[in-house]
C-alpha positions in Angstrom: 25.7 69.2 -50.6 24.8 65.3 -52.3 24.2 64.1 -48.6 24.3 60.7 -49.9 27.9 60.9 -51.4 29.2 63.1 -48.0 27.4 60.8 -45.0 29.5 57.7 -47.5 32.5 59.0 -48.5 32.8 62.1 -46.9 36.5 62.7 -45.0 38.0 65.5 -43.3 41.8 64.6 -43.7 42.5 66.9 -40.4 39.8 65.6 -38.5 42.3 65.0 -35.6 43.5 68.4 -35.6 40.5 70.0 -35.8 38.9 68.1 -32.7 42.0 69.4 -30.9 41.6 73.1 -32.6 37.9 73.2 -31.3 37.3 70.1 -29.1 34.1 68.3 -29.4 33.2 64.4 -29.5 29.8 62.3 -28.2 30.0 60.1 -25.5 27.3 58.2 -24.2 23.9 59.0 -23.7 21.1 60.9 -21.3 18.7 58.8 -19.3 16.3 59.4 -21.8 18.5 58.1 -24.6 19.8 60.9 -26.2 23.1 60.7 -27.7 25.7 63.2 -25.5 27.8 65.9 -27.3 30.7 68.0 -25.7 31.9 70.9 -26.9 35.0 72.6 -25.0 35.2 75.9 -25.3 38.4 76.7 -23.2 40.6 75.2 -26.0 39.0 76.3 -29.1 41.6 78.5 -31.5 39.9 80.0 -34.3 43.5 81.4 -35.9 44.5 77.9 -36.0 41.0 76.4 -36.9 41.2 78.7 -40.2 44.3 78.1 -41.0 44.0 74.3 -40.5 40.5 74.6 -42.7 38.1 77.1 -44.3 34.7 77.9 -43.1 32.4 75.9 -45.3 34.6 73.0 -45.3 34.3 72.6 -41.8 30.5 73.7 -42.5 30.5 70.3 -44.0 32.3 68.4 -41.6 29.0 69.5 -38.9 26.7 68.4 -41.4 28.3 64.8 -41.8 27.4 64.5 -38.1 23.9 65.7 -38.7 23.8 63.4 -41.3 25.0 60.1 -39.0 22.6 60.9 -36.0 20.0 61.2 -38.2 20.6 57.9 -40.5 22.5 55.8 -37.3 22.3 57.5 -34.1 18.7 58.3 -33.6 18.1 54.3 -34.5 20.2 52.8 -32.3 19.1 54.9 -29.5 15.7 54.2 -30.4 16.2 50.5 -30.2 17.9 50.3 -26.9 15.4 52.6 -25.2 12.4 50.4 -27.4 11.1 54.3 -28.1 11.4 57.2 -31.0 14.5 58.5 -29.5 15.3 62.0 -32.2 17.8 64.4 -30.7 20.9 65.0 -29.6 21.7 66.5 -25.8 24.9 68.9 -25.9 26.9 70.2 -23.1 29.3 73.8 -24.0 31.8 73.9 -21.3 32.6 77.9 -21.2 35.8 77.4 -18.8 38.6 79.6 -19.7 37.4 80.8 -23.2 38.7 84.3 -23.8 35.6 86.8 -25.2 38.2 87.8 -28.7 38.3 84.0 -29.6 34.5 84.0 -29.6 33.8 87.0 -31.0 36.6 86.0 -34.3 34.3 87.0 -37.4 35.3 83.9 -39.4 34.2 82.0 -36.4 30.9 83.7 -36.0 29.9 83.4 -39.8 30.4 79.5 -39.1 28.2 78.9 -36.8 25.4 81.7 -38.0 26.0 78.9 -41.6 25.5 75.8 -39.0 22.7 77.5 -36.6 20.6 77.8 -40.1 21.3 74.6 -41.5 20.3 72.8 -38.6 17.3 74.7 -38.0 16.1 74.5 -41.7 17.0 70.9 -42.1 17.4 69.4 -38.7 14.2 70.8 -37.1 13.7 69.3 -33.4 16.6 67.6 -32.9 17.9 69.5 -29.9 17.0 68.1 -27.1 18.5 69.9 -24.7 21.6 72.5 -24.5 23.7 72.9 -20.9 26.4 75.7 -21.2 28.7 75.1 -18.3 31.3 77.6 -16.5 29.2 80.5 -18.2 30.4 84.0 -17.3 31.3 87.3 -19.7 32.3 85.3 -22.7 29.8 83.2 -22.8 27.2 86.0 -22.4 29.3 88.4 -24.7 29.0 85.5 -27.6 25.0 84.8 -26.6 24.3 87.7 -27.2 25.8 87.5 -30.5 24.3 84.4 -31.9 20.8 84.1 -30.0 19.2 86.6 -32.9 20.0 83.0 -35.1 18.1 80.9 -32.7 14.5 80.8 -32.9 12.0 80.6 -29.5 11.6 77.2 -29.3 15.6 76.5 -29.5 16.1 79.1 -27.0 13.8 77.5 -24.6 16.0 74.4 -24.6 19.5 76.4 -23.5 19.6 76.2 -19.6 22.9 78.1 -18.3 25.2 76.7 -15.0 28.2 78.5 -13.6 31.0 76.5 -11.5 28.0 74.8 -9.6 26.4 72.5 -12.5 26.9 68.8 -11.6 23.6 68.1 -9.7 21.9 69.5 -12.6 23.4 67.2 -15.1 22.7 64.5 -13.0 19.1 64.8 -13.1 19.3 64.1 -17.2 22.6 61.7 -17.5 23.5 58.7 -15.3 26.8 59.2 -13.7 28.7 56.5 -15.5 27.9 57.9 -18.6 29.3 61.6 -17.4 32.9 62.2 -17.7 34.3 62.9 -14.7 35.8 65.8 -15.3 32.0 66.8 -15.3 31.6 65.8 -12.0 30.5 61.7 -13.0 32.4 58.4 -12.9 33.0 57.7 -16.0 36.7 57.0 -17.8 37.4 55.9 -20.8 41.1 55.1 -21.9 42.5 57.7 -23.9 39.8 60.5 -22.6 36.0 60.4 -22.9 36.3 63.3 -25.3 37.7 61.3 -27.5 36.3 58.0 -27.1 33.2 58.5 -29.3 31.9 55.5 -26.6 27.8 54.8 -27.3 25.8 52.5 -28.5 27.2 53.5 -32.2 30.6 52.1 -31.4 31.4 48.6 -32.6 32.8 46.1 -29.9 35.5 45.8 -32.3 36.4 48.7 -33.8 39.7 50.3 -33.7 41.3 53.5 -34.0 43.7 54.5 -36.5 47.5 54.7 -35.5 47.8 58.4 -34.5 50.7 60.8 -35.8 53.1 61.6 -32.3 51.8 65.6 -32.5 48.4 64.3 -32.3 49.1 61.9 -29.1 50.9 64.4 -27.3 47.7 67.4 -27.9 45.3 64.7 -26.8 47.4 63.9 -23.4 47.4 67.6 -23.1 43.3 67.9 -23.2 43.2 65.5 -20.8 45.6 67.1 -18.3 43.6 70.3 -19.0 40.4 68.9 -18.1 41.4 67.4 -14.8 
């Protein structure tokens, strides 16, 4: 994939879209240092992910992040928490998801792609996986993709239902959980979307957003509380 040339120059021109088409975003950190990554399920759309994108380029997009933690994240983790910080703690929130969105074959072919990559190429850096809101979907889709995942990966998914915030209070300080996870935290313009951490420049600014864009991110946000 020339890592070099895509963790430099890389950029997916519907980047915006796509976190709306299958939202996702870090924020924050875990008491140990690990760098927090949300995935919610309820609003993913795989018709409109594909049309928006194909497979393997969005295949690429997930590597560019793999690529980042390892080369900036990780780092700057490590240095705040004076430690080797390698990982990356992610939260699936199952609420709402139907079982034919997660069962859509394009879908499933992307993430069997990602699963491999990052266990060939990015061994050890889950640290931990909480699925949220977990009921038939999620364990329709499990079953599904757990044949990619190997023991030790496995070993690191721990499953809630409607009943998970003490349990992600024992990993993450509650200003650095959203609070539509049961914390205090909340950033302007969504956590989800925030990309707040140690990664994020005291001055950095984001790009003017299209209207369509504005409006589906003030929609997330009403979804989630």
């Amino acid at each position: 994939m020339n890592l070099d040339n895509l963790y430099n120059n890389y950029h997916f021109k519907d980047k915006y879209k796509l976190q709306l088409l299958f939202p996702h975003g870090f924020h924050k950190t875990t008491k140990e240092g690990y760098p927090l990554y949300f995935q919610i399920m309820g609003k993913l759309n795989p018709e409109e992910l594909f049309k928006l994108s194909t497979p393997e380029e969005i295949t690429r997009y997930s590597v560019q992040i793999y690529e980042i933690m390892e080369r900036d994240y990780f780092k700057l983790c490590s240095g705040i928490k004076n430690k080797y910080v390698h990982g990356v703690f992610n939260m699936i929130d199952f609420r709402d998801i139907k079982v034919s969105s997660l069962l859509n074959k394009k879908l499933l072919s992307y993430i069997k792609e990602t699963l491999k990559i990052c266990q060939d190429y990015y061994p050890e850096t889950l640290a931990g996986c909480y699925v949220l809101n977990a009921g038939l979907a999620f364990r329709t889709f499990y079953s599904a993709v757990k044949i990619f995942l190997d023991v030790k990966t496995r070993s690191k998914v721990r499953v809630f239902g409607e009943n998970y915030k003490e349990g992600l209070l024992e990993r993450i300080d509650s200003d650095c959980l959203p609070k539509f996870f049961g914390g205090t935290c909340e950033c302007p313009g969504g956590c989800l979307f925030s990309n707040a951490g140690p990664w994020k420049k005291e001055d950095e600014k984001e790009e003017d957003l299209p209207e369509d864009i504005i409006r589906g991110r003030k929609e997330m946000i009403d979804y989630m509380y």
